[in-house]
C-alpha positions in Angstrom: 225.7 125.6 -144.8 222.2 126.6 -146.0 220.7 126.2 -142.3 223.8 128.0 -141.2 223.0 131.0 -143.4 219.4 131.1 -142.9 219.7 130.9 -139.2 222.3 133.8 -139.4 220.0 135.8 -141.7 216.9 135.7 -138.9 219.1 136.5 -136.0 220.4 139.7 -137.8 216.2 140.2 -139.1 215.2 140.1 -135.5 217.9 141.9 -134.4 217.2 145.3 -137.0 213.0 144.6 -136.5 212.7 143.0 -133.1 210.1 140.3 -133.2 209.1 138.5 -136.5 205.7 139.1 -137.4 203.4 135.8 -138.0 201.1 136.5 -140.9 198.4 133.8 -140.5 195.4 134.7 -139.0 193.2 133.9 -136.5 189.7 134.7 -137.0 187.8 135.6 -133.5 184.6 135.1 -135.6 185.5 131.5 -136.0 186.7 131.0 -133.1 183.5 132.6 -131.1 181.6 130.2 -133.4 183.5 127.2 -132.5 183.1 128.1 -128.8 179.5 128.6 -129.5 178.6 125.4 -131.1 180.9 123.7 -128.2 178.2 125.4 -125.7 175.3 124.4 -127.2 176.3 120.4 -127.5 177.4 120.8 -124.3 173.9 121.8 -123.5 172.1 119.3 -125.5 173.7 117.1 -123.8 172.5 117.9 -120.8 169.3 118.3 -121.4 169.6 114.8 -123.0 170.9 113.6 -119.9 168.5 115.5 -117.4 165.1 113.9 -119.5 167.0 110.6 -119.2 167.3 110.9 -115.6 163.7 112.0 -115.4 162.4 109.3 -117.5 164.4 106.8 -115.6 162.7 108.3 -112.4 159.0 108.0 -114.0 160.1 104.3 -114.6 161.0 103.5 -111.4 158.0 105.0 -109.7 155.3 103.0 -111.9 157.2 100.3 -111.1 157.1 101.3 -107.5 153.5 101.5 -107.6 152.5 98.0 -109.9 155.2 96.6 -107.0 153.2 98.0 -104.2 149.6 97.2 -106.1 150.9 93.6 -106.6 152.2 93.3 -102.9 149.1 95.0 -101.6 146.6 92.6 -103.6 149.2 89.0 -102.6 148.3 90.0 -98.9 144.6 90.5 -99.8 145.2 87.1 -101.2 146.5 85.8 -98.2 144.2 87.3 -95.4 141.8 85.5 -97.4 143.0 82.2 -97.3 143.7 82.4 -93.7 140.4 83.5 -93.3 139.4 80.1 -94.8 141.6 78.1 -93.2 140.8 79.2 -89.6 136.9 79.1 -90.9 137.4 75.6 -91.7 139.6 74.6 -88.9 136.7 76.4 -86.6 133.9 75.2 -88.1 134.5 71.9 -86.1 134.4 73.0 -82.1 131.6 75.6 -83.2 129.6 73.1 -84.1 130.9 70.8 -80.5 129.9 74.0 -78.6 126.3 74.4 -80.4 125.8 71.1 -79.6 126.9 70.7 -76.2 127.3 73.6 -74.4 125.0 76.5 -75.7 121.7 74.4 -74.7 122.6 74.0 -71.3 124.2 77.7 -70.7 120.5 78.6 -71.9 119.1 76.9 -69.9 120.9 77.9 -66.8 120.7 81.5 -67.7 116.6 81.1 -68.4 116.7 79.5 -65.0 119.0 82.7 -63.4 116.2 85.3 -64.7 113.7 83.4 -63.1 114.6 82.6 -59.9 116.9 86.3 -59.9 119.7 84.8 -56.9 121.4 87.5 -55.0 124.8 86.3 -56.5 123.7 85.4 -60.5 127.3 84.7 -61.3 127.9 82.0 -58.7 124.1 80.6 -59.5 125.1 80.2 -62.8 128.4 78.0 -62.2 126.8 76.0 -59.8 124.2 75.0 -62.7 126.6 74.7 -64.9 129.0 72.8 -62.7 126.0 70.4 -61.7 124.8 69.9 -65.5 128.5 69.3 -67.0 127.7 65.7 -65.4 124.9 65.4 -68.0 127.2 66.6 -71.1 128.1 63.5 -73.6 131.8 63.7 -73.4 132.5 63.3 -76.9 135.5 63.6 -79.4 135.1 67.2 -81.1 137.0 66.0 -84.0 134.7 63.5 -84.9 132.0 66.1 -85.7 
């Protein structure tokens, strides 16, 4: 009967003084403190989070470069080698041409300045044409 009675004693309160009044209070200062300090983590935070992205964007473009540098100084590399290689794999029919057909191709083109033909370029086949004859046919790889 207690929660009877007190319920009964409210509803005829509020209905004399309208609304009960709630005594606790709220402090704007507080509260406007609270809000504040809420801002500024919420700012730190981003700032925290914009210098990580900005570091993780200095990261990636050194690693872009040493990436490029390393990629750049592999083809170096490479050029190289093929450079080598087609040296190496040359060195054989310059020497076959040095041998064989350089002598004679000065020697026809000596003989083209001297005599001076009215058509040099056909001059100079038939010599060579007439001299391959004299050319010892033999196996370039074996030089």
């Amino acid at each position: 009967m207690s929660t009877d009675h007190a319920l009964c004693s409210m509803k005829i309160y509020i209905e004399r003084n309208e609304k009960p009044v709630n005594f606790m209070t709220w402090d704007e200062q507080i509260e406007e403190e609270r809000r504040v300090k809420y801002q500024q983590a919420k700012a730190h935070i981003d700032v925290s989070k914009a210098m990580k992205a900005k570091q993780e964007e200095i990261v990636e473009s050194v690693l872009k470069k040493q990436k490029a540098a390393a990629t750049a100084t592999m083809m170096d590399q490479l050029r190289e080698q093929q450079k080598e290689v087609l040296d190496s794999k040359s060195q054989l029919i310059r020497q076959y041409l040095l041998d064989n057909l350089v002598p004679i191709l000065t020697d026809g083109l000596l003989d083209i300045c001297k005599r001076q033909p009215a058509d040099p370029v056909d001059t100079l086949a038939e010599y060579l044409f007439k001299r391959s004859l004299d050319v010892p046919y033999k196996d370039p790889t074996t030089y």
